[in-house]
N, C-alpha and C positions, 0 to 999 in steps of 0.2 A: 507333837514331835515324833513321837514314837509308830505314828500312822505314817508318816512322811517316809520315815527310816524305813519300813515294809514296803515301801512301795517303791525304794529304790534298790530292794535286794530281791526283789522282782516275787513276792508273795502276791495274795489276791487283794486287791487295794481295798481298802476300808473306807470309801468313797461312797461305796453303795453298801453299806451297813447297815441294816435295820433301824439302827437308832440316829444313824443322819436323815435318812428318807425320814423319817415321823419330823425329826425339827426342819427341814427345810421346804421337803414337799414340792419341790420343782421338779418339771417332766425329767431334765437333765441328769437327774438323779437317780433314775427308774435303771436298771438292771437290767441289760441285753437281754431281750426274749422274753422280757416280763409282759403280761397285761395292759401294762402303763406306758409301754416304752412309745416313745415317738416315733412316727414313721415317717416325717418327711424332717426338714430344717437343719441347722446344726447342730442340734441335739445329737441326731445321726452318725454324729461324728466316733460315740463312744463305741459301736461296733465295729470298724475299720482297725484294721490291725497299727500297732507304732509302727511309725516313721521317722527316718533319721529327721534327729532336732535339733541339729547343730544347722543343717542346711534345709532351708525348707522348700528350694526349690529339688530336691535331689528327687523327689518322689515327681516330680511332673516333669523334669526333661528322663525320667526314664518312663514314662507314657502308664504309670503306673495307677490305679484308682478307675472308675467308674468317669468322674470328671475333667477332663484336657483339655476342654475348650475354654478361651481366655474371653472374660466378660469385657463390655466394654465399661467406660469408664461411667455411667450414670446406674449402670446395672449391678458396678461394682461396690459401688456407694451405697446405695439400697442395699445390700446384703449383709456390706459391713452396719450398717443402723441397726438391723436386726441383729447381725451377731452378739452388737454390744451389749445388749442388757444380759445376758444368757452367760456373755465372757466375765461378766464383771461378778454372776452370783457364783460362777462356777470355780471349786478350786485348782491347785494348780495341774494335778495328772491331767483332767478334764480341759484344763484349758489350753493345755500340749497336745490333746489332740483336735482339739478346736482349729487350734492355728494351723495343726497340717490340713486338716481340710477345707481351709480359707486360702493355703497356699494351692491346693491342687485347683479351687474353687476360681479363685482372679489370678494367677498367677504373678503374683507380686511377690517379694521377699518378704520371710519371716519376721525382718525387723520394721518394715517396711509397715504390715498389718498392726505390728503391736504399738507403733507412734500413730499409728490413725485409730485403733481402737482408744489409746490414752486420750487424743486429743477429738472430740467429737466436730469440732469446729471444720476441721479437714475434709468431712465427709458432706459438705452441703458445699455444692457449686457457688462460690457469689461471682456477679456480675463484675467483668472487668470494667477496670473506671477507667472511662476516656482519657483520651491523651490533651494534653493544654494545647491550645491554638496556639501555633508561634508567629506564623504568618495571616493577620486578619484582615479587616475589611480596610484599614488604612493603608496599609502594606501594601494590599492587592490595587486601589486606588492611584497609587504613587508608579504604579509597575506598569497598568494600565495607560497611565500617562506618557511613562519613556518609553514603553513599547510601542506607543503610537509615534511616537515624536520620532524615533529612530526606523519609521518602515516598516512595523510588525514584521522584524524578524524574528526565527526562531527560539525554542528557549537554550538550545547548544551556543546559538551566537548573541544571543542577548545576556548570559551569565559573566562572559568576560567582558562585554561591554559594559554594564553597568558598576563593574568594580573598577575600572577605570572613567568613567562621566560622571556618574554618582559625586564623588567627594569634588571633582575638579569644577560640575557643574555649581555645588553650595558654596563654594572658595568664590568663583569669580561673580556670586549674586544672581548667576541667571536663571537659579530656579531653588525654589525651598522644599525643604522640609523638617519635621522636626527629627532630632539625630537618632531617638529609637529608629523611626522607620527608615533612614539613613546606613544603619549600623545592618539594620536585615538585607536590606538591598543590595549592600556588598557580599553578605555572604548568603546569600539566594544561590539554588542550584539548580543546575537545567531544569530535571524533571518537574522539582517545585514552581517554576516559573509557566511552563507549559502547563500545570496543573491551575493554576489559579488563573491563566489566560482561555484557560478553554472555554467557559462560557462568551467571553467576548469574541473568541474567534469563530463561534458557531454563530452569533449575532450577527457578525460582519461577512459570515459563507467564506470564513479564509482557511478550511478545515482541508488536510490535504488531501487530495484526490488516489485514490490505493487502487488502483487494478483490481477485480473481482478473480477470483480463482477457478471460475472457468475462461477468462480472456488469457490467465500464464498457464493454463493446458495448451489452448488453442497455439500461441507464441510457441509453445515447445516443439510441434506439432511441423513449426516454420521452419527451413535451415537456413542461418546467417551465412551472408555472403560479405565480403568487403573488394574493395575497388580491384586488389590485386588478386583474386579470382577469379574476374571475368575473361571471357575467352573473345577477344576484341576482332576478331577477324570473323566471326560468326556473327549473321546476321536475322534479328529476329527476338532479340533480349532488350527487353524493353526497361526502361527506369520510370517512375509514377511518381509523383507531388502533386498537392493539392496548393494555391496562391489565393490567398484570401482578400478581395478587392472591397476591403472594411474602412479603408479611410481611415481616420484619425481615431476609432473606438468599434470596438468588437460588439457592443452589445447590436439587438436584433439582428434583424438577416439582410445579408446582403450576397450577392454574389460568390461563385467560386470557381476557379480555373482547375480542371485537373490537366497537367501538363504529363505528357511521354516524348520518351526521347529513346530511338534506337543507338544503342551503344557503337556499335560494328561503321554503321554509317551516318548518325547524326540527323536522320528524321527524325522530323519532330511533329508532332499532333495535339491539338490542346480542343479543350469542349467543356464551355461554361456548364455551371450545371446550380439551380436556384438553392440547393440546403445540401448541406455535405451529410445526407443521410446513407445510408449503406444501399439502399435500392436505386436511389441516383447513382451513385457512386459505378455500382454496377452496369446501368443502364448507358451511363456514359461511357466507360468500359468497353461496351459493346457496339456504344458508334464507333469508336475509336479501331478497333480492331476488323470493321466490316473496311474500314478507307485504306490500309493499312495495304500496299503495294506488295506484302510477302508477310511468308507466315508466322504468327507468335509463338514464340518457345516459352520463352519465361517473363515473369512479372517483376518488378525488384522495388516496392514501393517502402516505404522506413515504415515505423512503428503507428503508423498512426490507426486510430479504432475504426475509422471511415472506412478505411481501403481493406485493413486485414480483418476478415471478420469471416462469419460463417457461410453467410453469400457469396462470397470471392473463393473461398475454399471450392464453395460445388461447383460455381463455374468455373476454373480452373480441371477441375477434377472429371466434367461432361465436354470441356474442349480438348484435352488434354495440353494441359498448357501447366510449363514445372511455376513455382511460387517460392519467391527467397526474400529476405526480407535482411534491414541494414540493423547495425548496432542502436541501441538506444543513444542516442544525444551525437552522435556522431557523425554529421552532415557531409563529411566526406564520401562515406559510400557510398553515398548517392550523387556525388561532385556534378556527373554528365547531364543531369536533368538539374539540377540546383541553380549549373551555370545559364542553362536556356528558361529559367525562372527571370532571371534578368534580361538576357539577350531577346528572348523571345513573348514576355508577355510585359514584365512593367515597363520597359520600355516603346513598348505600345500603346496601353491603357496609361501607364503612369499610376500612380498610388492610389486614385478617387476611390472612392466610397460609391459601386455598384449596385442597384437593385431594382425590384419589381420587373414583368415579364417586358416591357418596353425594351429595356438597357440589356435585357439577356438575349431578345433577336437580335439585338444591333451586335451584341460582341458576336453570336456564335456566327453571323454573318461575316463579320470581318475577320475571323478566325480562318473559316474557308478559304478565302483569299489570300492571307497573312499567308499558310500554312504553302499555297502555290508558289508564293512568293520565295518564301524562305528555304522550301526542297528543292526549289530548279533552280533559282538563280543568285542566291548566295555560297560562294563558298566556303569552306572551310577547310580552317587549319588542324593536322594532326598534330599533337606531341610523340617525336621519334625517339628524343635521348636528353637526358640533363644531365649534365657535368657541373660541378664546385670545384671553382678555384680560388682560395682564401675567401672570402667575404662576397663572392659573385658566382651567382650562376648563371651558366650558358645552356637554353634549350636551344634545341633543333627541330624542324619543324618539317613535316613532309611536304610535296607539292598540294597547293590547295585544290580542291576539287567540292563541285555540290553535293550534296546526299543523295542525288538522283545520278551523278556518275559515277559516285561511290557503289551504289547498288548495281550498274550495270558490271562495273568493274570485279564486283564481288565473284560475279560466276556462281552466286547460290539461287539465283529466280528462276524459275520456269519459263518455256517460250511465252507461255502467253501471259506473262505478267510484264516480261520485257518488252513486246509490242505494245502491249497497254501503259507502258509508261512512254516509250519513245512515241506514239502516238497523242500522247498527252502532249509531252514537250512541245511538239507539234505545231499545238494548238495555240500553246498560250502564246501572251505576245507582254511583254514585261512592262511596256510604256501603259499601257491600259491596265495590267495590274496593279502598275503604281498609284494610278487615278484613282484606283477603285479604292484600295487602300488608304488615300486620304480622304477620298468621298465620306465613306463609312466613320474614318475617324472625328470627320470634319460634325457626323450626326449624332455620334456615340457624346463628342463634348454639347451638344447646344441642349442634349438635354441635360445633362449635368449643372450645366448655369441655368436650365430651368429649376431643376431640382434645390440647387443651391437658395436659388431668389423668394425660396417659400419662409415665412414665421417660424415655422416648427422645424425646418432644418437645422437648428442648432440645440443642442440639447444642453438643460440647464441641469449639470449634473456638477455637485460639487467632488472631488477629486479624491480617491481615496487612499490615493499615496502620492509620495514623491512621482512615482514609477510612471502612475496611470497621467499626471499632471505632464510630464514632458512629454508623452506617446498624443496624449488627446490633445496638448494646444489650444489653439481657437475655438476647438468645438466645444471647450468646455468654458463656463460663464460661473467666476469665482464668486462667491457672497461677501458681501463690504466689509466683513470681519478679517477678513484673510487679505482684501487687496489694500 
């Protein structure tokens, strides 16, 4: 007691005593600057001047000490293991200045270090223990099943569907299970649901399709135009679509239409082209723009990756020709080529399922002619004005006119693009285009009922949704389980 008392009335502490060093004999004990004294560890602690003890951070947010850097946490733990034997034989002066140099050392609080030096258990990492499965292999079984049965839709709109089907489907018998996994499947959450579906949905390739982050550079790169931008008296702004002549199922290759359509005057140009790859794409492109009675300004095709891509950029960019592109999903913008998707090619072709190089002369033949057909001698109507009166709208409609008077009428062609078309006109003679037009049509079907009359034209594909089961029809041949 009487040593304790000196050493709080600030005398020379009796800690390093002669007669302590002989009974204890630990380095910690050795006397600043002695022989013995320790030069590295926390032992080191006894030459450091005190530090306030009430706080034991005060000495490290004032940058004070040799050591400020804060250990991490497995580094910290290793030092405290070592502290502890050395804290525990040491007394208390000694172990006041232990702890400020363990607070300068981890920077932890003072009390902080003295409940992990008490408790040793603190200072060893254990292994967190897993979490319990709540949703297992029945669960996800049961989930897999209505997600099939309802469309594989996603897990946002399959979460409130199943908490309304779930109980109403086990009430009226038309489908079991037992009421644990009953009980989970009502309160399933989106992301949980999309979590336990995802290997099924990589099985079945239903994984969604994300845009690469150099294709929404390249988009940005594009400037959006919509319908009411366009400057409709100028001629030479083109609209682009592609018309997929797939028949009742998309898979392999089949033909494809890229259609244009001038805005200002309603030419239109269409040029099959065997795979919607970006160098056809291109290629077509550039028949299209050699036949083209006046010169291209701009491109204006929707989002699709065929058309917009890094090929179309440079050739735009070596013709100088501008490049605008429609809203996502928004089929409006592009209304003026949209409508001649119908006017002008499926009701030509009609819906069949095109392909191999045979069916691709035949159309691009009668495309030529179509295309004669459709610039000189059909007219067409403008929209002038629409007015709503209660529940009825009145449009107005300009005088009709062909795209080939439209364009003379423009006053934007050159002489000799004008000779070259009134010399054209000329030429043709309507009753023998019309021939020609069913001739070719008349060839483009026989082999289609050729094509049709083969074994292997009907594919035995069973159905992989509701979706694909009304789209495909007849092409598709169900398994006796289903019919």
């Amino acid at each position: 007691m009487g040593q304790e008392k000196s050493n709080r009335s600030g005398r020379s502490p009796a800690l390093f005593a002669e007669g302590d060093f002989g009974q204890r004999g630990h380095p910690s004990r050795v006397p600043s600057g002695s022989p013995r004294s320790p030069l590295t560890g926390p032992g080191r602690a006894a030459e450091d001047p005190p530090a306030d003890r009430r706080k034991g951070q005060a000495g490290l947010e004032a940058g004070q000490g040799p050591h400020t850097e804060v250990m991490d946490a497995e580094a910290r733990n290793q030092y405290l293991r070592e502290l502890r034997e050395e804290y525990g034989l040491a007394r208390k002066a000694l172990k006041s200045r232990l702890l400020d140099e363990a607070v300068k050392r981890t920077g932890l609080a003072r009390k902080v270090i003295i409940r992990k030096l008490a408790r040793p258990v603190t200072l060893v990492r254990r292994p967190r223990a897993k979490r319990r499965r709540i949703y297992d292999a029945a669960v996800a079984a049961a989930l897999i099943e209505l997600w099939t049965l309802f469309d594989y839709p996603c897990g946002q709109r399959l979460a409130p569907l199943l908490r309304e089907q779930v109980p109403r489907l086990r009430q009226q018998g038309w489908w079991q299970c037992p009421e644990e996994v009953a009980a989970k499947l009502v309160r399933i959450s989106a992301k949980t649901a999309d979590r336990l579906l995802a290997p099924q949905r990589r099985q079945l390739r239903l994984d969604r399709r994300r845009g690469s982050s150099m294709r929404r550079l390249l988009l940005e790169q594009i400037p959006l135009k919509v319908a009411e931008e366009w400057d409709r008296r100028q001629v030479g702004n083109l609209q682009v679509d592609f018309v997929a002549h797939c028949g009742q199922s998309t898979a392999g290759r089949f033909l494809w239409t890229l259609s244009t359509v001038d805005i200002a005057s309603n030419w239109w140009e269409g040029e099959p082209v065997m795979d919607r790859t970006q160098q056809s794409t291109r290629c077509a492109l550039d028949a299209i723009r050699r036949r083209l009675p006046f010169r291209l300004r701009e491109i204006h095709p929707d989002n699709d990756h065929s058309v917009i891509n890094h090929l179309l950029v440079e050739y735009c960019r070596e013709n100088q020709i501008a490049l605008s592109r429609s809203r996502p999903l928004k089929k409006n913008d592009n209304c003026w080529v949209e409508q001649k998707n119908w006017t002008h090619v499926r009701k030509l072709v009609g819906y069949h399922r095109l392909s191999g190089g045979l069916q691709y002369r035949l159309l691009k033949d009668l495309y030529r002619v179509w295309s004669l057909w459709r610039n000189y001698f059909q007219p067409v109507m403008r929209l002038a004005s629409k007015t709503r009166r209660g529940s009825q709208v009145h449009r107005r409609y300009d005088v009709p006119a062909t795209p080939y008077q439209r364009l003379l009428a423009s006053g934007q062609l050159s002489q000799a693009a004008r000779e070259s078309l009134q010399q054209r006109y000329a030429s043709l003679n309507p009753i023998q285009l019309r021939q020609q037009i069913e001739q070719r049509q008349n060839e483009l079907l026989r082999t289609l009922r050729r094509s049709e009359t083969r074994p292997d034209s009907v594919r035995k594909l069973t159905p992989r949704s509701v979706t694909s089961f009304v789209t495909q029809g007849a092409a598709v041949r169900l398994p006796e389980e289903m019919t």
